[in-house]
VMD Tcl script that draws the C-alpha trace (Angstrom):
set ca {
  {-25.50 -13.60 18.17}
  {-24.35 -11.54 15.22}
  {-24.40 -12.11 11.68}
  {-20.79 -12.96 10.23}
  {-19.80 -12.44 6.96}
  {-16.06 -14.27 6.64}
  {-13.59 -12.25 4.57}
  {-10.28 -14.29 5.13}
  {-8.58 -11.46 3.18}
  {-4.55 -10.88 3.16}
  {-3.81 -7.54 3.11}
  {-0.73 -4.69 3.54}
  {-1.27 -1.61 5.89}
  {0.90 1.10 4.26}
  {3.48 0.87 7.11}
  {3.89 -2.29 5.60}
  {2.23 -4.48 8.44}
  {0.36 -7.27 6.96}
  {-2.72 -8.52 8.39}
  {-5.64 -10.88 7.26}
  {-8.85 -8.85 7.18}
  {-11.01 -11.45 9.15}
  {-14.59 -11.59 9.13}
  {-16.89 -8.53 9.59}
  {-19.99 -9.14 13.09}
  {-23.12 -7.47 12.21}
  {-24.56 -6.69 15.10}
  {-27.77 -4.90 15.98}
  {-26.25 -1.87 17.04}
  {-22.85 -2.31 15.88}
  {-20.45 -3.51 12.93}
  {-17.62 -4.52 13.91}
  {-14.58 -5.85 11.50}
  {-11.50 -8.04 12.51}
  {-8.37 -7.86 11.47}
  {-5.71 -10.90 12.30}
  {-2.10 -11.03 12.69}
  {-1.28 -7.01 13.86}
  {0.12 -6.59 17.09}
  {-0.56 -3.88 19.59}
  {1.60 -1.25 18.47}
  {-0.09 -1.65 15.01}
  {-3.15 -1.60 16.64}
  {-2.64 1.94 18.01}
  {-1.69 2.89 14.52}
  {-4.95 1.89 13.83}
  {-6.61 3.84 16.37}
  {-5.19 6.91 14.79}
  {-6.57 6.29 11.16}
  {-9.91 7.81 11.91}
  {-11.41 5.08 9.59}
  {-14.91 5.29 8.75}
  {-17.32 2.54 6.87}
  {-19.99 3.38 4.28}
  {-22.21 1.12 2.30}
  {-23.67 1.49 -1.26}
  {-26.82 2.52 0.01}
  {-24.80 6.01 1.14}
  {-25.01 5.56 4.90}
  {-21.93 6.35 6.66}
  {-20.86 4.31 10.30}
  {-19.23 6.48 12.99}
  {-16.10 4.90 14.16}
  {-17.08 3.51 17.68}
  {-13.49 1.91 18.90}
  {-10.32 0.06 18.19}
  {-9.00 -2.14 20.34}
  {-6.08 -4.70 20.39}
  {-6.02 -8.34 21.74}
  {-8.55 -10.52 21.21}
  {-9.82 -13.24 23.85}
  {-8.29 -16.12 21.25}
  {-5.99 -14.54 19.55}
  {-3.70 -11.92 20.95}
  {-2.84 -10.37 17.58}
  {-5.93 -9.42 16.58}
  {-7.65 -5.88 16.08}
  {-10.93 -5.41 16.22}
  {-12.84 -2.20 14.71}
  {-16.05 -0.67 15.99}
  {-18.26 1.55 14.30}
  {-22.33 2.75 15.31}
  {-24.89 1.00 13.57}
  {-26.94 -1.04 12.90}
  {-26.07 -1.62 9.14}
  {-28.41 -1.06 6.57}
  {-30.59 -3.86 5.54}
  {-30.63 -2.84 1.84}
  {-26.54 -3.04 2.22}
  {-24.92 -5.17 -0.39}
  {-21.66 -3.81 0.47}
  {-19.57 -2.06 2.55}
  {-15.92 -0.39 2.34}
  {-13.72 0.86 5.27}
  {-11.12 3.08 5.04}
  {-9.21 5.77 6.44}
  {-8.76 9.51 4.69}
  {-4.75 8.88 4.46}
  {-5.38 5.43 2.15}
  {-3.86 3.44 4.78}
  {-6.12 0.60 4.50}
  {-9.22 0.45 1.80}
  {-11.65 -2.20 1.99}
  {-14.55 -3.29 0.21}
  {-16.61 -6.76 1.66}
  {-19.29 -7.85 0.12}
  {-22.38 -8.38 2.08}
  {-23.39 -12.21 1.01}
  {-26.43 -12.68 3.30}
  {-28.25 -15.51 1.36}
  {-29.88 -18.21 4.24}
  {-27.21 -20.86 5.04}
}
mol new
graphics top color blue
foreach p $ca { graphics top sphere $p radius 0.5 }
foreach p [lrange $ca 0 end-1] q [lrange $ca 1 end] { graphics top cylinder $p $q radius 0.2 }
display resetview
């Protein structure tokens, strides 16, 4: 199971598409962040972005895949990149050279 760190952020794409940004999945080798309420032709747009995620720690997270459609809900975009994410992380921001979308999530990992 992966680590989940809920966002449940509104937020504008500059095309003007509004989305929530979800919750971010830590997994062991993968992050991967969801985004809710884009459909699929926004989720090509998204494809094209050539996002990439950093932390505060200075790693940088090669962009792995986007893909559209989730198994509950159809208008959801989810957003790959190689880990795994660096323990000492106590942030991270993704983004996309063109300022589409710019996101930083905190990393709260204190024990539930």
């Amino acid at each position: 199971m992966p680590e989940l760190i809920v966002v449940q952020r509104p937020a504008v794409l500059a095309s003007g598409a509004a989305y929530v940004l979800s919750f971010v999945e830590l997994w062991p080798e993968q992050t991967v962040v969801r985004l809710v309420g884009l459909d699929s032709r926004t989720g090509r747009e998204l494809r094209e972005l050539r996002m990439t995620l950093f932390d505060d720690t200075g790693a940088e997270y090669a962009w792995r895949a986007t893909s559209s459609g989730g198994m509950v809900l159809p208008d959801e975009v989810s957003v790959g990149f190689d880990g795994p994410l660096s323990e000492a992380a106590d942030w991270i921001v993704i983004s996309d050279p063109g300022g589409a979308i710019d996101e930083r999530i905190a990393l709260d990992r204190r024990p539930v």
